[in-house]
PDB file of the backbone (N, CA, C, O) and the ligand in Angstrom, with CONECT records:
HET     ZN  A 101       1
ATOM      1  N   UNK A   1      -1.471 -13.921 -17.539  1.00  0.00           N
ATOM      2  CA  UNK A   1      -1.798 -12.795 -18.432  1.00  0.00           C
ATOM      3  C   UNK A   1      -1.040 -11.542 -18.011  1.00  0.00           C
ATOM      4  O   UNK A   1      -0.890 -11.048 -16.894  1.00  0.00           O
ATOM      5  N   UNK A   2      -0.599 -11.162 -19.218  1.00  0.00           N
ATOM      6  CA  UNK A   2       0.474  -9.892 -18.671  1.00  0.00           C
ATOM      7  C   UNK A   2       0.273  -8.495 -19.568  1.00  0.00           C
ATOM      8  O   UNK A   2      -0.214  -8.657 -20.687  1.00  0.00           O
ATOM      9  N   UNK A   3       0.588  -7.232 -19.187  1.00  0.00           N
ATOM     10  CA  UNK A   3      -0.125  -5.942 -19.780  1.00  0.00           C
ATOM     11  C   UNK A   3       0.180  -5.923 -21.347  1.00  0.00           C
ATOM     12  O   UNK A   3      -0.252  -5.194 -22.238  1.00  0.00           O
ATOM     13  N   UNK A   4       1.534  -7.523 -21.367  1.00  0.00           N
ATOM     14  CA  UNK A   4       1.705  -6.618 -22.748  1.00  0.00           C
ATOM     15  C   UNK A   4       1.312  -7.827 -23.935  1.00  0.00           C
ATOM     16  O   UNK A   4       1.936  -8.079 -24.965  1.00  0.00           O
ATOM     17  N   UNK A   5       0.044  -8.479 -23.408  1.00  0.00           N
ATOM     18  CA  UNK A   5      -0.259  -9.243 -24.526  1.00  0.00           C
ATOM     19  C   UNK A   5      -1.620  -8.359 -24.865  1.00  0.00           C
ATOM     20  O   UNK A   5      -2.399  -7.533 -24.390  1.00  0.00           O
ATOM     21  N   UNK A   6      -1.243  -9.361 -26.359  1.00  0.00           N
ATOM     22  CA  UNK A   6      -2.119  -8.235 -27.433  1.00  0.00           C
ATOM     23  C   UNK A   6      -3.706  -8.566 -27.976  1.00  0.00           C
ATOM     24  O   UNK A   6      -4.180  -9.617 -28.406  1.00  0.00           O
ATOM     25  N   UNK A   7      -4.311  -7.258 -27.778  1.00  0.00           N
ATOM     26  CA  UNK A   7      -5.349  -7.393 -28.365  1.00  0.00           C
ATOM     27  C   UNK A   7      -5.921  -7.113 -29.628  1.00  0.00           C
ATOM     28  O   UNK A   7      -5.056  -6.513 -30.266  1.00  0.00           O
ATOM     29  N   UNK A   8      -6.754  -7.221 -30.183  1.00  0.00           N
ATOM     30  CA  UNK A   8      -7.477  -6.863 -31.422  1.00  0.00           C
ATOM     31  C   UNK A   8      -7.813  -5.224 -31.209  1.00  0.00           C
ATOM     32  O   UNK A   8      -8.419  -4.720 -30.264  1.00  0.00           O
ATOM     33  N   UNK A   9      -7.267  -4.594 -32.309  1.00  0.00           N
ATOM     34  CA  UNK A   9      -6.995  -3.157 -32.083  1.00  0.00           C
ATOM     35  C   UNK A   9      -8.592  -2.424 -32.128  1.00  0.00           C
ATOM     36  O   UNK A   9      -9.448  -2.865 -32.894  1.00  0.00           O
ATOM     37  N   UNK A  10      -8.837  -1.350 -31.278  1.00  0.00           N
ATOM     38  CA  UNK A  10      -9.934  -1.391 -30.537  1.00  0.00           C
ATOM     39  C   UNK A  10      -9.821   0.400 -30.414  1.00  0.00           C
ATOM     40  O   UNK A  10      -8.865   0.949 -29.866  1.00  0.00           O
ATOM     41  N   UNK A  11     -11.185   1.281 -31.140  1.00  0.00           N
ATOM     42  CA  UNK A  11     -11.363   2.425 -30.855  1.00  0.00           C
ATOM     43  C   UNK A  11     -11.554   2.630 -29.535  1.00  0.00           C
ATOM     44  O   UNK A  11     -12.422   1.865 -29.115  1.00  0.00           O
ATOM     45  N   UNK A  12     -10.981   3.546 -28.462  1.00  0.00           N
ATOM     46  CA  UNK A  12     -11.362   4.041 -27.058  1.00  0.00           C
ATOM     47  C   UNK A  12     -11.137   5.210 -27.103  1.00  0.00           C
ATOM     48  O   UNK A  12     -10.054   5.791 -27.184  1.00  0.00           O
ATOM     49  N   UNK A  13     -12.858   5.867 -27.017  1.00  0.00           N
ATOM     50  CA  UNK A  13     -12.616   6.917 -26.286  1.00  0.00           C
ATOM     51  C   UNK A  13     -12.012   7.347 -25.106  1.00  0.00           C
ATOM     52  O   UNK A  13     -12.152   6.510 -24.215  1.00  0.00           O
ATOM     53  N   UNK A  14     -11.523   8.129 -24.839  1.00  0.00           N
ATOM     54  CA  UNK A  14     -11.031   9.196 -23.728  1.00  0.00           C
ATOM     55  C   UNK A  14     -11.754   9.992 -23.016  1.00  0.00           C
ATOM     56  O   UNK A  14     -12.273  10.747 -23.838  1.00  0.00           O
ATOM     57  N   UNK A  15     -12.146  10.316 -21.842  1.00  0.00           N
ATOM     58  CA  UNK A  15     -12.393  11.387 -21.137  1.00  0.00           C
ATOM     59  C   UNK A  15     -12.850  12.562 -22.041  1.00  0.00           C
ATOM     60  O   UNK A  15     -13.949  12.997 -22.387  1.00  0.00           O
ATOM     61  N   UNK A  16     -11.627  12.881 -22.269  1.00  0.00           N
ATOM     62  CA  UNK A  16     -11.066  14.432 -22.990  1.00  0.00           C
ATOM     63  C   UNK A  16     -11.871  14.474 -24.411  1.00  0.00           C
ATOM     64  O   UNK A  16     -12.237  15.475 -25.028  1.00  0.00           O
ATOM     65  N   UNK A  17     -12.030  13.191 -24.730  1.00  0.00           N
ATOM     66  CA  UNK A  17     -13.129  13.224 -26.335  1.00  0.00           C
ATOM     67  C   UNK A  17     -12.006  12.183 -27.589  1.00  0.00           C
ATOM     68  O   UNK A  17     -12.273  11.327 -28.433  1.00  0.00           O
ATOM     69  N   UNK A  18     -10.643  12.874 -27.088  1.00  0.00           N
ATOM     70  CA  UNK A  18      -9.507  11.867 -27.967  1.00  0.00           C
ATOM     71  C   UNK A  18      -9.631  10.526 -28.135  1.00  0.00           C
ATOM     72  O   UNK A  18      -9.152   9.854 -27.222  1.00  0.00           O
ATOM     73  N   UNK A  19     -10.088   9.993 -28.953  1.00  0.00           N
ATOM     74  CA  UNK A  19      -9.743   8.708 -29.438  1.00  0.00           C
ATOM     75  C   UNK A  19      -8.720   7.927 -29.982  1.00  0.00           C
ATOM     76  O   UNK A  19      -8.350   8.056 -31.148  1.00  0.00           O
ATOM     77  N   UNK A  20      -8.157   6.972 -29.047  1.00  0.00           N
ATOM     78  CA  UNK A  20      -7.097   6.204 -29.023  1.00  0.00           C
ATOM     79  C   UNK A  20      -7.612   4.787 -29.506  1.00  0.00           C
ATOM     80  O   UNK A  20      -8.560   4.107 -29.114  1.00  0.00           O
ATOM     81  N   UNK A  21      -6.147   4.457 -31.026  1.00  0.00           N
ATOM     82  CA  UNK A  21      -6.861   2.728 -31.028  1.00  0.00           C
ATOM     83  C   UNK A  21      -5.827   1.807 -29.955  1.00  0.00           C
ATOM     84  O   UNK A  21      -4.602   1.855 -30.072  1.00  0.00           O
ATOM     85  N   UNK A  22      -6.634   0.836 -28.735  1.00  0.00           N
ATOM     86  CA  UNK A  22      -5.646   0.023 -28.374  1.00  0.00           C
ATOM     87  C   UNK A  22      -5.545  -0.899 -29.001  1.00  0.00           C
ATOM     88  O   UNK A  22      -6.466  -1.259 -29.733  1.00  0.00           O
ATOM     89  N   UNK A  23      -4.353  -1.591 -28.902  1.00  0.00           N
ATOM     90  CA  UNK A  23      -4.373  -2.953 -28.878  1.00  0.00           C
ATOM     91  C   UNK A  23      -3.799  -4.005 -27.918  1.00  0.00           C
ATOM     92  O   UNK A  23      -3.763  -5.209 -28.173  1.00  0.00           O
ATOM     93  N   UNK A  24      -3.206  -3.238 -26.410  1.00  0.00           N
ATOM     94  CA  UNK A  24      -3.359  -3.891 -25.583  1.00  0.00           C
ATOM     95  C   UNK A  24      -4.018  -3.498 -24.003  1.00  0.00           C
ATOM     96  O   UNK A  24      -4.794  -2.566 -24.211  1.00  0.00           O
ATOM     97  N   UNK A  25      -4.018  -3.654 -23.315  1.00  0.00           N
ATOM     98  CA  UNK A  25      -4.653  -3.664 -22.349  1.00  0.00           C
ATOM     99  C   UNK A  25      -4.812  -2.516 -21.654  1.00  0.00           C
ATOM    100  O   UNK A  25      -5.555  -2.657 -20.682  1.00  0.00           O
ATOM    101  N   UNK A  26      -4.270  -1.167 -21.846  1.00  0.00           N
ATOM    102  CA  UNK A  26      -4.326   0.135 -21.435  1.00  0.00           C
ATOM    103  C   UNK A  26      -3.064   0.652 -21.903  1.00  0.00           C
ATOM    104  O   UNK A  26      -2.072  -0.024 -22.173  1.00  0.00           O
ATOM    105  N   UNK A  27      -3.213   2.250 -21.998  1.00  0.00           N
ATOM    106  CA  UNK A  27      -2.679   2.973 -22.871  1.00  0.00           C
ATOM    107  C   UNK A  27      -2.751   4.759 -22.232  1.00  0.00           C
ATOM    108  O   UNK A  27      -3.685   5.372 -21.716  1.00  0.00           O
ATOM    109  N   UNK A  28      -1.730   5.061 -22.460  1.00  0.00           N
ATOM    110  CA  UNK A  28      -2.080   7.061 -22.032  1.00  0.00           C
ATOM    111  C   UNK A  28      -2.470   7.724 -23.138  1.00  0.00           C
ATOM    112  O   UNK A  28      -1.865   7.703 -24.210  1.00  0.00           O
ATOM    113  N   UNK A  29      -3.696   8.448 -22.857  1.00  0.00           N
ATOM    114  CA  UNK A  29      -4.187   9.223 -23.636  1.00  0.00           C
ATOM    115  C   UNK A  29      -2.433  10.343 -24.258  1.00  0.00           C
ATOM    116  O   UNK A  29      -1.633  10.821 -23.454  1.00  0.00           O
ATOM    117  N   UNK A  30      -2.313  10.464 -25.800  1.00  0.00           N
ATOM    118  CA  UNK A  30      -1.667  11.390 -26.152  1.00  0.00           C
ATOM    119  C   UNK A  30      -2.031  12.779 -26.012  1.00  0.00           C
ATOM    120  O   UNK A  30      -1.236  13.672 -26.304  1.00  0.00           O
ATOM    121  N   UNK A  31      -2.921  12.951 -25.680  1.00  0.00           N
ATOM    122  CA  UNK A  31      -3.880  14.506 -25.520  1.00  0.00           C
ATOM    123  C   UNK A  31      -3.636  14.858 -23.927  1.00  0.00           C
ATOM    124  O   UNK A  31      -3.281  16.000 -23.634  1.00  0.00           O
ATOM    125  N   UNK A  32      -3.822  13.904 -22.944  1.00  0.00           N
ATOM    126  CA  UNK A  32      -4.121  14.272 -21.902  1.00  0.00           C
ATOM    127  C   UNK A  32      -3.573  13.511 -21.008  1.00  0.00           C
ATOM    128  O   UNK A  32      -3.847  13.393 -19.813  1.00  0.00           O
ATOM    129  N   UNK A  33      -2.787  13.000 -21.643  1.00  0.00           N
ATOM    130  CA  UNK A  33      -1.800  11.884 -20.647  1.00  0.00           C
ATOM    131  C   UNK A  33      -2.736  11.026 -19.284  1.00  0.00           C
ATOM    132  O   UNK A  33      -2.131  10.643 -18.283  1.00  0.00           O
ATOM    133  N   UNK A  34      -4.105  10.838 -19.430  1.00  0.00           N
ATOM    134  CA  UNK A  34      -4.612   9.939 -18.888  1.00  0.00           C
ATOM    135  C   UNK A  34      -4.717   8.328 -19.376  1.00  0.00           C
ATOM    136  O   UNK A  34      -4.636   7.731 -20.450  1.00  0.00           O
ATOM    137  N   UNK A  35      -4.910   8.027 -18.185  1.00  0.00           N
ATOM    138  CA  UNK A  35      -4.569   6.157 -18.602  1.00  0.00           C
ATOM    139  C   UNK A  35      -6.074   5.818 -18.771  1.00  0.00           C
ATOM    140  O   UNK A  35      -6.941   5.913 -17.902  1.00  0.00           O
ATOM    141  N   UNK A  36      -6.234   5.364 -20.176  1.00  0.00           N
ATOM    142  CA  UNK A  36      -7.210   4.759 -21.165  1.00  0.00           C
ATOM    143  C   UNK A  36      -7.178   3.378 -20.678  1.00  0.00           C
ATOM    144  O   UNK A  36      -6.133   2.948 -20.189  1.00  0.00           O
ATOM    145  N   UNK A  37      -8.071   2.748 -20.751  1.00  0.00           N
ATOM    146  CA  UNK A  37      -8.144   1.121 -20.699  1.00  0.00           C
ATOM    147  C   UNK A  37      -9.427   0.857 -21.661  1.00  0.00           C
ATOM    148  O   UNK A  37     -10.486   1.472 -21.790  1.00  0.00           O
ATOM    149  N   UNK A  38      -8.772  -0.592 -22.435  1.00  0.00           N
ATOM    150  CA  UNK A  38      -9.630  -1.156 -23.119  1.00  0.00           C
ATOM    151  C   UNK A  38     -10.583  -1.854 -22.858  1.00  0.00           C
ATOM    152  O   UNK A  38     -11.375  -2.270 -23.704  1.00  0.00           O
ATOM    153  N   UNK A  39     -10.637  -2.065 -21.726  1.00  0.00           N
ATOM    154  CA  UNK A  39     -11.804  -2.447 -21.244  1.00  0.00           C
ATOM    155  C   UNK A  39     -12.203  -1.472 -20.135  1.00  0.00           C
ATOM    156  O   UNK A  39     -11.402  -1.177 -19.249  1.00  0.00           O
ATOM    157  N   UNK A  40     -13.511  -0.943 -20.187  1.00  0.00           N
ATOM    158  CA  UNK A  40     -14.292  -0.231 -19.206  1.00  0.00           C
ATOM    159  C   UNK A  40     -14.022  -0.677 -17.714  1.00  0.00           C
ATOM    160  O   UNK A  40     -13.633  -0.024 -16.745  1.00  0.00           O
ATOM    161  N   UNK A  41     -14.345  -1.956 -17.849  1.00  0.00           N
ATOM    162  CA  UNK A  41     -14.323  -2.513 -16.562  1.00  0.00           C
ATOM    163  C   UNK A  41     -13.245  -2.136 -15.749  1.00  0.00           C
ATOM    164  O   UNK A  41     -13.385  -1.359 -14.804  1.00  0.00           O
ATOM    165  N   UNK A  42     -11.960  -2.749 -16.132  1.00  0.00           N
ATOM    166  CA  UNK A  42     -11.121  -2.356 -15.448  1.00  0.00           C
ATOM    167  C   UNK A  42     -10.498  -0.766 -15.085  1.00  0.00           C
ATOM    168  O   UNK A  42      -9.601  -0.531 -14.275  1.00  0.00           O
ATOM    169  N   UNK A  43     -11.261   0.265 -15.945  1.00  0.00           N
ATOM    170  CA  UNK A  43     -10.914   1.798 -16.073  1.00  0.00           C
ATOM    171  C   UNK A  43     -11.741   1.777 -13.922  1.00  0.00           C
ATOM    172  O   UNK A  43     -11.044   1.981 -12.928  1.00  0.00           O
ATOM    173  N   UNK A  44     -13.476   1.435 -13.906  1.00  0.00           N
ATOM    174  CA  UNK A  44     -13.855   1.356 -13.107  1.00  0.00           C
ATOM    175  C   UNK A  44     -12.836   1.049 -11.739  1.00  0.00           C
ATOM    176  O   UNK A  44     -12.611   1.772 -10.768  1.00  0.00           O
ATOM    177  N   UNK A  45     -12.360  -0.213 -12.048  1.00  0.00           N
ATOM    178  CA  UNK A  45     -11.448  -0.881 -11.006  1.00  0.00           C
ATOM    179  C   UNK A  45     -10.131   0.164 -10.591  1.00  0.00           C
ATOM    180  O   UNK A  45      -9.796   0.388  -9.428  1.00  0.00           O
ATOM    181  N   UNK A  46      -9.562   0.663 -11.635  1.00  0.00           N
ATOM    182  CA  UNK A  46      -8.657   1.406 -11.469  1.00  0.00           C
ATOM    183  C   UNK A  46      -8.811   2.810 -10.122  1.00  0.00           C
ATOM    184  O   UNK A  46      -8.138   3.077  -9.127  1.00  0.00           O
ATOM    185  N   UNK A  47      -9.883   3.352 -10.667  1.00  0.00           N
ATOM    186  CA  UNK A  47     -10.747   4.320 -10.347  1.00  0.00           C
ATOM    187  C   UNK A  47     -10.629   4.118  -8.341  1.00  0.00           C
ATOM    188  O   UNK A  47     -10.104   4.821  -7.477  1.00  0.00           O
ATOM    189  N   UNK A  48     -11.324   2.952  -8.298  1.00  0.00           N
ATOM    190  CA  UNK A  48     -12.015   2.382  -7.020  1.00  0.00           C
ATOM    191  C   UNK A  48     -10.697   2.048  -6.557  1.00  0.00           C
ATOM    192  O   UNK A  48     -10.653   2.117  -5.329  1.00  0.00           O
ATOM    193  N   UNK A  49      -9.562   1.698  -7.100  1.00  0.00           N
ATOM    194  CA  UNK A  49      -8.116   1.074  -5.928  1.00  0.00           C
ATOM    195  C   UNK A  49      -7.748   2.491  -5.831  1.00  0.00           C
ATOM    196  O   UNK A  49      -7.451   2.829  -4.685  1.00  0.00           O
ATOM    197  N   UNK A  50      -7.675   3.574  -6.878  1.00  0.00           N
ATOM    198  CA  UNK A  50      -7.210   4.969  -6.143  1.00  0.00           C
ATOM    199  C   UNK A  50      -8.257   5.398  -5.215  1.00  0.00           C
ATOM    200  O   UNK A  50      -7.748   5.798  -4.168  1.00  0.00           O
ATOM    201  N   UNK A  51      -9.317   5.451  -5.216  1.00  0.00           N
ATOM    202  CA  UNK A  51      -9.999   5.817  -4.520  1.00  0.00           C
ATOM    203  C   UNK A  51      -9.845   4.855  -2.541  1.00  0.00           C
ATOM    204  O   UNK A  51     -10.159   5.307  -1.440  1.00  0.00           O
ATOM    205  N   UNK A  52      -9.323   3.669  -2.876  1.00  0.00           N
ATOM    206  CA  UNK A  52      -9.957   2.967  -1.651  1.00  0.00           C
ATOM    207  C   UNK A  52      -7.823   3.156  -1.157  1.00  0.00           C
ATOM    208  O   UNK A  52      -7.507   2.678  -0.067  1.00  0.00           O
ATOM    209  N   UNK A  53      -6.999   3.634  -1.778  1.00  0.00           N
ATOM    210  CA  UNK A  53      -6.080   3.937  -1.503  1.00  0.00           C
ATOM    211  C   UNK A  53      -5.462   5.460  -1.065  1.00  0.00           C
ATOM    212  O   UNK A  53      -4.381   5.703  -0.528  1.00  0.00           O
ATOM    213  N   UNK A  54      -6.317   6.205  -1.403  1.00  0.00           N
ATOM    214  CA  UNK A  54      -6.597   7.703  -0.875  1.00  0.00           C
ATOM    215  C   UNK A  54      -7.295   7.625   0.622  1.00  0.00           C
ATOM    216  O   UNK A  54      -6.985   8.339   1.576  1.00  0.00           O
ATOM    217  N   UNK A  55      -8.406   6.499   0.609  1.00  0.00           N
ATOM    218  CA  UNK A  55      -9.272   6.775   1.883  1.00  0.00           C
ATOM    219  C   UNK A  55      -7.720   5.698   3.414  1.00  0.00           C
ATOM    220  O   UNK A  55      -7.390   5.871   4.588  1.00  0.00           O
ATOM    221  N   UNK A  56      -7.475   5.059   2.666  1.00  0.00           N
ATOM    222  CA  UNK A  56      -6.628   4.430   3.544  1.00  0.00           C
ATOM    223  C   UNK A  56      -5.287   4.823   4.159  1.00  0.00           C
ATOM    224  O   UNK A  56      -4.722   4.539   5.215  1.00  0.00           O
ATOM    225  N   UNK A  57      -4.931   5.735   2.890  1.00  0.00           N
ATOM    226  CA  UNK A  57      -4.068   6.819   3.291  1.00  0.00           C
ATOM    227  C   UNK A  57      -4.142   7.596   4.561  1.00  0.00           C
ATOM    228  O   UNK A  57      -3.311   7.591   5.470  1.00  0.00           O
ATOM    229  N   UNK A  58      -5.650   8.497   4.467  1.00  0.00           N
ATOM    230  CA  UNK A  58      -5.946   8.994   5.215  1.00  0.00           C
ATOM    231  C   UNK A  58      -6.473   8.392   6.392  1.00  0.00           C
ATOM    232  O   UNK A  58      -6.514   9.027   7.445  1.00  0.00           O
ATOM    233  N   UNK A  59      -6.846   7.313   6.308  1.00  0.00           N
ATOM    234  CA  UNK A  59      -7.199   6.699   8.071  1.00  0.00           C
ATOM    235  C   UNK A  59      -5.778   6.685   8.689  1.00  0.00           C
ATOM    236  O   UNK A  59      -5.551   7.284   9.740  1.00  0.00           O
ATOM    237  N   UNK A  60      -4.781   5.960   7.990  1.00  0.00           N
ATOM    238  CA  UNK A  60      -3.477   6.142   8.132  1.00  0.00           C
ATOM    239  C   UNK A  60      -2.781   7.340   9.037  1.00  0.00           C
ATOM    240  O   UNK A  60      -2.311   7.270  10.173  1.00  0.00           O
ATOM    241  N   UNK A  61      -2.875   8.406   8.181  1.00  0.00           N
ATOM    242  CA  UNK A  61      -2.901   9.741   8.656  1.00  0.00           C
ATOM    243  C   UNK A  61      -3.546   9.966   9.961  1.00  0.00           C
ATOM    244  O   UNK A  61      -2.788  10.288  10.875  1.00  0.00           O
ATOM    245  N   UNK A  62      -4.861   9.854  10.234  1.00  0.00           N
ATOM    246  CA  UNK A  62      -5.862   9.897  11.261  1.00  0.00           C
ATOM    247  C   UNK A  62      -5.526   9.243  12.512  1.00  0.00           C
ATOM    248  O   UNK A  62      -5.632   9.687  13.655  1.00  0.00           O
ATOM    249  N   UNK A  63      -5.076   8.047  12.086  1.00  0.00           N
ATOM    250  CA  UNK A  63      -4.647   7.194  13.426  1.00  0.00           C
ATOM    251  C   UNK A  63      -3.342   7.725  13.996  1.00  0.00           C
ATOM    252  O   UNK A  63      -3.215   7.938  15.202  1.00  0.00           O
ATOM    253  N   UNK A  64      -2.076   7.999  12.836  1.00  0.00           N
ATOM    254  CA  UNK A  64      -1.237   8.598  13.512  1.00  0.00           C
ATOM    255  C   UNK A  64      -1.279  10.134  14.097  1.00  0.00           C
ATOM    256  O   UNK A  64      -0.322  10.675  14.651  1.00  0.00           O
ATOM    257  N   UNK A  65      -2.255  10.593  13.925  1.00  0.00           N
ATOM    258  CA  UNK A  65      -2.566  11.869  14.286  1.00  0.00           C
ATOM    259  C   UNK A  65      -3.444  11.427  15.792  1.00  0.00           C
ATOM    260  O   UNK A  65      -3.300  12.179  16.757  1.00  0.00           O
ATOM    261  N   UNK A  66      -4.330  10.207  15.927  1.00  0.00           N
ATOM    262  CA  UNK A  66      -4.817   9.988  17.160  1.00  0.00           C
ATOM    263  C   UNK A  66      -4.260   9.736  18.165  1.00  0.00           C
ATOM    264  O   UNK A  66      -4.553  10.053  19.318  1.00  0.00           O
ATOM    265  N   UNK A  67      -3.100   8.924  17.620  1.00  0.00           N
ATOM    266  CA  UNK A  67      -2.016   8.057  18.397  1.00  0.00           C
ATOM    267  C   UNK A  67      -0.998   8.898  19.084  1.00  0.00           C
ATOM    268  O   UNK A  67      -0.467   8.524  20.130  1.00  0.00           O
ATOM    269  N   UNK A  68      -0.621  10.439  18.300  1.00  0.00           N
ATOM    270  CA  UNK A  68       0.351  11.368  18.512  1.00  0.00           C
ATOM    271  C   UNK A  68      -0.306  11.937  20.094  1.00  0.00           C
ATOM    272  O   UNK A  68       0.294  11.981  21.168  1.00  0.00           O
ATOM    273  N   UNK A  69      -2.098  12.439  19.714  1.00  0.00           N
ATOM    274  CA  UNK A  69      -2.610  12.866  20.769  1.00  0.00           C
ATOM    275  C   UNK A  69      -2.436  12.396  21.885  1.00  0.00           C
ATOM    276  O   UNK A  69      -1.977  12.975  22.869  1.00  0.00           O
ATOM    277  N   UNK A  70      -3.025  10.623  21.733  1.00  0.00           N
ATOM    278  CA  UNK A  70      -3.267  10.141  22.983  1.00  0.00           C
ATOM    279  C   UNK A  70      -1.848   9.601  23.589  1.00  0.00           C
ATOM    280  O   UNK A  70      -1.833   9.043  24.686  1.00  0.00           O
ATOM    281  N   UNK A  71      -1.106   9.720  23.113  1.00  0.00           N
ATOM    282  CA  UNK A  71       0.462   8.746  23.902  1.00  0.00           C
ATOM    283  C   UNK A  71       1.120  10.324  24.333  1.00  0.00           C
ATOM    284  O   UNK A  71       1.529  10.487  25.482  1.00  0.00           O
ATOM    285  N   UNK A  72       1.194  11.634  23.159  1.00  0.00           N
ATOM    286  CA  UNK A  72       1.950  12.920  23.571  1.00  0.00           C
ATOM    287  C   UNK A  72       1.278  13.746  24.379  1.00  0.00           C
ATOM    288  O   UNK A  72       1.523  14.173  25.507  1.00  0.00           O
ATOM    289  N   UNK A  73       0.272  13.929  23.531  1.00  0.00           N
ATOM    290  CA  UNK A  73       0.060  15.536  24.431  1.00  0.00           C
ATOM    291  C   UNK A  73      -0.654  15.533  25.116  1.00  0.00           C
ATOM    292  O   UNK A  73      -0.827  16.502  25.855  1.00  0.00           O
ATOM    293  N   UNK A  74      -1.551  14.192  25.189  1.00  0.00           N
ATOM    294  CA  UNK A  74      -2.496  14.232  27.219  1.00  0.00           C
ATOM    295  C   UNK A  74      -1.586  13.762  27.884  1.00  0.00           C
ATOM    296  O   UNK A  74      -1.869  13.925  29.070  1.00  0.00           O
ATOM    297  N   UNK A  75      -0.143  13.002  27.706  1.00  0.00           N
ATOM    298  CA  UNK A  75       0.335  12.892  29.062  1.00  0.00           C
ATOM    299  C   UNK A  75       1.335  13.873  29.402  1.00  0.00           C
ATOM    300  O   UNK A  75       1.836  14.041  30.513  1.00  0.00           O
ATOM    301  N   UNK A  76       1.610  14.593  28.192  1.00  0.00           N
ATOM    302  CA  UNK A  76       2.171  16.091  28.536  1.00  0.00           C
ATOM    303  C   UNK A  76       1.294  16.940  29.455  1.00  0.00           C
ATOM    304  O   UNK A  76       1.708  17.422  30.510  1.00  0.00           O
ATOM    305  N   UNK A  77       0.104  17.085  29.002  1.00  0.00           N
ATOM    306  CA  UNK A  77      -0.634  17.802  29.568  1.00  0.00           C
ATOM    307  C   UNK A  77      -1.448  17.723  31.189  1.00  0.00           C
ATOM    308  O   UNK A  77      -2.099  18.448  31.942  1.00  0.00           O
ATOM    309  N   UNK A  78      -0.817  16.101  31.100  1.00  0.00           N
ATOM    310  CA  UNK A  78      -0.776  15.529  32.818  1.00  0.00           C
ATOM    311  C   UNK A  78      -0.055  15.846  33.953  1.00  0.00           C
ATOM    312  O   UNK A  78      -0.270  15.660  35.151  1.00  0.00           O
ATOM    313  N   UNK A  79       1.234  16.586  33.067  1.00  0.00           N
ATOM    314  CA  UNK A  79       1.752  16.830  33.985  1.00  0.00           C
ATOM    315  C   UNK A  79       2.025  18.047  35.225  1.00  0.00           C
ATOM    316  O   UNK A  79       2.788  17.813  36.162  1.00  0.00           O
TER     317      UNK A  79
HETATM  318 ZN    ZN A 101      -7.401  12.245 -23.106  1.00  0.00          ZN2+
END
């Protein structure tokens, strides 16, 4: 299954109030250039991989910020 097979054309609201008809599997709002999906579900899913990709980012960040501490500047500071 691929984004660009087609569905039965389908009122979706928007965020913003704009109503878009799809007919395949997600779409950018013309009003607000947000990404619409025709199915709820996956709007959810979308939502939750930015979200669990922001938090991973930042552990990311965190560790190399722990890692900078503990390898640089306490054994700088050892000396
Ligand atoms: Zn919109």
């Amino acid at each position: 299954m691929t984004q660009t097979d087609q569905f039965p054309p389908k009122d979706v609201q928007c965020k913003c109030g704009n109503v878009l008809t799809l007919d395949k599997q997600s779409d950018w709002c013309t009003k607000c250039v947000r990404k619409v999906f025709y199915h709820q579900k996956n709007q959810r899913r979308h939502q939750f991989n930015t979200i669990y990709l922001a938090v991973m980012a930042l552990a990311i960040v965190f560790f190399l910020v722990y890692a900078f501490i503990e390898m640089v500047i306490i054994p700088m500071s050892k000396l």
